[in-house]
Structures are given as structure tokens and as C-alpha cells.
C-alpha positions as CSV (number, residue, x, y, z in Angstrom):
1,X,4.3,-64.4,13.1
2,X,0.8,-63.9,11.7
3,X,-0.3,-59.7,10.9
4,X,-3.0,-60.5,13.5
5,X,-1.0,-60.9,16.3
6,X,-1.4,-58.8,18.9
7,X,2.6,-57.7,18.5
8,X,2.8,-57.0,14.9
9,X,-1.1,-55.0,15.8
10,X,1.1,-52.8,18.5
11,X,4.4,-52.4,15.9
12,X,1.8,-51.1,12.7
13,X,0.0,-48.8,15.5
14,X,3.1,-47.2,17.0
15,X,4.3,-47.0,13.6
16,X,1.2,-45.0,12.6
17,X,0.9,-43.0,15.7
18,X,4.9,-42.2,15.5
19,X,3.9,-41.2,11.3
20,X,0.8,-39.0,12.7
21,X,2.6,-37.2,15.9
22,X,5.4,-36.6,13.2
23,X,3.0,-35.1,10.7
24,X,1.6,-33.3,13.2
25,X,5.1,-31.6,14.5
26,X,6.2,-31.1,10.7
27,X,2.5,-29.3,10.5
28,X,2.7,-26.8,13.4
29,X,6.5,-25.7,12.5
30,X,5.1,-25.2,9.2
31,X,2.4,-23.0,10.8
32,X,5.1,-21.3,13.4
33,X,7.3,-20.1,10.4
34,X,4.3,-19.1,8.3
35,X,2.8,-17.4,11.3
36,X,6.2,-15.7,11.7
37,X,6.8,-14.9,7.7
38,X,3.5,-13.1,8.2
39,X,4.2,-11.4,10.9
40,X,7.6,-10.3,9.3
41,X,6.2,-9.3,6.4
42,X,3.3,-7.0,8.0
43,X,5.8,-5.2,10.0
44,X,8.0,-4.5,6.8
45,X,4.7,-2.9,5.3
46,X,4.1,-1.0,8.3
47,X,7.6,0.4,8.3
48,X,7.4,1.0,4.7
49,X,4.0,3.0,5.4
50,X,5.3,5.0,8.2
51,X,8.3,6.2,5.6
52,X,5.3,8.1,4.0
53,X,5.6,10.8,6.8
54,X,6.9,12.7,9.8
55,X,7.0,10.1,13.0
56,X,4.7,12.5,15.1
57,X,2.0,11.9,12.5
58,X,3.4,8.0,11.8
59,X,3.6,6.8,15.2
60,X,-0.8,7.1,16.0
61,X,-2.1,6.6,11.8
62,X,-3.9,3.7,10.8
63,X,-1.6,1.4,8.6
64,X,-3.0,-0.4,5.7
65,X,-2.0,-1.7,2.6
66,X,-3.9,-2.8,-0.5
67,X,-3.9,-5.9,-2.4
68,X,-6.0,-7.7,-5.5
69,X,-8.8,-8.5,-2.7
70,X,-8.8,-5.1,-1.6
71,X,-7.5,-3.0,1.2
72,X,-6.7,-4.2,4.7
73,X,-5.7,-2.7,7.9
74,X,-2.5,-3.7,9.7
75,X,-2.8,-1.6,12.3
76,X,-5.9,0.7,13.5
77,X,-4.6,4.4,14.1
78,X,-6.3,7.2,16.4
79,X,-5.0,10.5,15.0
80,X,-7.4,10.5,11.5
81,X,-4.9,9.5,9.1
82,X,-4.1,6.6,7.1
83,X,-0.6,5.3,6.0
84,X,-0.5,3.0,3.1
85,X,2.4,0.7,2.3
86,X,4.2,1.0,-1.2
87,X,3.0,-1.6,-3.5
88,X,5.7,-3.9,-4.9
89,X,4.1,-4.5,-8.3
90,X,4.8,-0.6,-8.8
91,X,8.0,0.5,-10.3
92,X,9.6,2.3,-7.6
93,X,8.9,3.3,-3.9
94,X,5.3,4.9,-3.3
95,X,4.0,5.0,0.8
96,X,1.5,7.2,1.2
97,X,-0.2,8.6,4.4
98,X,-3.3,10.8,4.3
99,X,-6.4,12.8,6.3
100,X,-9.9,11.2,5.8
101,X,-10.7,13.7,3.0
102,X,-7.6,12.1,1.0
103,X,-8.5,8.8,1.8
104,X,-12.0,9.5,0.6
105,X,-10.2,10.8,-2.4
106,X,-8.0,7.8,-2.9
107,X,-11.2,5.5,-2.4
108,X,-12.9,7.3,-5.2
109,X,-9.9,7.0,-7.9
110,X,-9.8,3.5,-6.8
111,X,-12.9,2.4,-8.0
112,X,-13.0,5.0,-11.0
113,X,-15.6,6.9,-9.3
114,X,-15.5,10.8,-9.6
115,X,-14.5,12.4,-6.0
116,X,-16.2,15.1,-3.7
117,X,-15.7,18.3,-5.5
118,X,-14.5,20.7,-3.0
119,X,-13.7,18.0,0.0
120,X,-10.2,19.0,0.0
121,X,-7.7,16.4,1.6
122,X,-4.0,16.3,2.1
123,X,-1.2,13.8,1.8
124,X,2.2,12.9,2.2
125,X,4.6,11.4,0.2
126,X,8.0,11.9,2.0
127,X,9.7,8.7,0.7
128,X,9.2,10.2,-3.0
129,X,7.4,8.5,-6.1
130,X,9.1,7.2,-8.7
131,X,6.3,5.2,-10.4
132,X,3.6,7.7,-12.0
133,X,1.8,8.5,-15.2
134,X,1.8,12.6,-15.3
135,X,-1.7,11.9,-17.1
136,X,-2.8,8.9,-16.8
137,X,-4.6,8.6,-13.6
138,X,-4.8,4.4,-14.2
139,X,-1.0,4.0,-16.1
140,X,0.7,0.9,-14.7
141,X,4.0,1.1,-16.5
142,X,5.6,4.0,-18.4
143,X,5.3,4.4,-21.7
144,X,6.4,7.0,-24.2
145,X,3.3,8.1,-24.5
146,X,2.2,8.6,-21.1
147,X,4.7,11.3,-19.6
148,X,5.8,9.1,-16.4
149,X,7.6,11.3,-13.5
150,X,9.9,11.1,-11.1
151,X,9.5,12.9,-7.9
152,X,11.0,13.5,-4.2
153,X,9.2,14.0,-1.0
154,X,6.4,15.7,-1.8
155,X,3.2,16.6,-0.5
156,X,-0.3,16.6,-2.4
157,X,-3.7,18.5,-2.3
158,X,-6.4,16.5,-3.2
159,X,-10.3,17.4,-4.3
160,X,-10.1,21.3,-4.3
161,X,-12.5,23.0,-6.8
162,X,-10.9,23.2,-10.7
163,X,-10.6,26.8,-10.0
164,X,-8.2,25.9,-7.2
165,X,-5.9,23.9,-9.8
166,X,-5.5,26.9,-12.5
167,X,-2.6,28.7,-11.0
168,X,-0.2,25.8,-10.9
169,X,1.7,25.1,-14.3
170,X,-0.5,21.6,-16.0
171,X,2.6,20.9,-18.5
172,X,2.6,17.1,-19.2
173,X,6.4,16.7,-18.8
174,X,6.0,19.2,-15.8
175,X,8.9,20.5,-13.7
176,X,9.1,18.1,-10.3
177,X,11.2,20.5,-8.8
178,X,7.9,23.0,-8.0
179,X,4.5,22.6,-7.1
180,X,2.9,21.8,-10.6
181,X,-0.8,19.6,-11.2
182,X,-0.8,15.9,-11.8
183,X,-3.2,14.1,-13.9
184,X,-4.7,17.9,-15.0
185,X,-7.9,17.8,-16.7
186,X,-9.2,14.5,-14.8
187,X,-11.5,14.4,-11.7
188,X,-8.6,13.4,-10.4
189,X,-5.7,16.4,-10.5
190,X,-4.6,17.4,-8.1
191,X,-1.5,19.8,-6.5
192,X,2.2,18.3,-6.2
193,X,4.4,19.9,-3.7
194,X,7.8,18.9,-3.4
195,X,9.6,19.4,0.0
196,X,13.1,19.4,-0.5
């Protein structure tokens, strides 16, 4: 039978349309479970944000997390605060939720940028922090030299006046169990509270 004939022209053409309509089943279940990984993974991080707090204040606050290209919202809030997801590349557990003064806060240490003096903002820490340089406000990874804490659920004052910060002890190796300054002597100190 010659490859022109118009029966071996059908078999190669429901051959190919069988390969393609496979291809293209293969390709949307590949989409479905990537769609669904997604969607699985951006409701762990929203859970994991929402540990940050009480769930009166959880339930209505924006939800974000933050990666290499930035920040980006998983859920918009209506109540003026903003949970962020802990960040995996950290050592240890670190949601944080926050009023718009914090956020600004945040913003600012982000981008090594000095913050509003006197815009004072609060934030919650509830799950704890196990992943912190005492004072090094950019520290990734403890070192010996870099006095890395452990604390508990906590809450934080953010961007009072310097004024605000003397009364609280500034001791590098500092005493989690009461309200002592973190990162003292930077733009960036600010008031550690535990709560339990």
C-alpha cells in the first residue's frame, strides 16, 4: 500500500490527532494539579499568617506574603491590618500581622530606608520568633557574633521617638522573658513584648 493512499493518509492523521488530543489531556491535568498545588499552597500561607494573631483581628486583615520578586497579596483585608506568612528560608516560625503604621515600618526596613520617626505602629507576633539577630537588623543566620534570640508570642512597637526606647533594658543577649529593645541603636529598634 503506497504512503499516499488515502487509508495510510487517514491512519498517520488519527494517529496524530489521537498524539495531540493526548497531549492536550496530559497538558490540562498538568495545569489542574498545578492550579490546585497553588491553591494549596496559598491557603497554607494564609493560615500560617493568620497564626500571627487573635482570630477577631485575623479573620478581616489583608494576607500577604513576600518573596524574591517582592510582596504579594493573597487575600485583600478590610480592617487596616496586614498578616504576613512566615518565610521558609528563615530558621524558625515568624507570621507577622500589623496596623498600616507597622507596615509602613516594615516597608522601610525592607528596603534599608530609615522609617517615620514618631509614626508609631503595632504588631503581633503570637506564633513566636525563633529566627532573629538581637542587633543585626539584616542577619540571616545566627552567628556567634550576632546575639540571635528566641522568643514567644510577643507583641512589638514600632517607630516611636528614641526617647520612647530608653526605658526598656537594650542588653544584646537581652532577657525574652520581658519587654526589652531589639536591634537598639538602629533606625530600626523597636519594643518586644512577650505575652505569655
Amino acid at each position: 500500500m503506497s504512503t499516499s493512499s488515502p487509508m495510510v493518509r487517514f491512519a498517520v492523521a488519527a494517529l496524530l490527532a489521537a498524539v495531540v488530543g493526548a497531549s492536550s489531556v496530559v497538558d490540562k491535568t498538568l495545569v489542574k494539579k498545578a492550579s490546585v498545588a497553588k491553591a494549596s499552597s496559598e491557603a497554607q500561607m494564609i493560615a500560617s499568617a493568620m497564626r500571627a494573631v487573635s482570630v477577631a483581628v485575623a479573620k478581616t486583615a489583608t494576607i500577604v506574603t513576600m518573596d524574591a520578586s517582592g510582596m504579594h497579596t493573597l487575600r485583600k483585608g478590610t480592617n487596616g491590618f496586614t498578616c504576613m506568612a512566615d518565610n521558609p528560608e528563615t530558621p524558625g516560625p515568624d507570621p507577622m500581622c500589623m496596623d498600616a503604621n507597622a507596615m509602613e515600618w516594615v516597608h522601610a526596613w525592607i528596603e534599608h530606608k530609615a522609617p517615620t520617626a514618631g509614626k508609631v505602629g503595632f504588631m503581633y507576633m503570637l506564633a513566636g520568633g525563633t529566627d532573629a539577630s538581637n542587633t543585626d537588623p539584616y542577619a540571616t543566620k545566627p552567628q556567634a557574633s550576632n546575639h540571635w534570640v528566641e522568643t514567644g508570642p510577643h507583641v512589638m512597637v514600632v517607630g516611636a521617638n528614641p526617647d520612647f526606647y530608653s526605658q526598656y533594658p537594650k542588653k544584646a543577649d537581652p532577657d525574652t522573658s520581658q519587654p526589652y529593645i531589639m536591634w537598639p541603636g538602629t533606625p530600626y529598634q523597636h519594643v518586644m513584648i512577650p505575652v505569655k
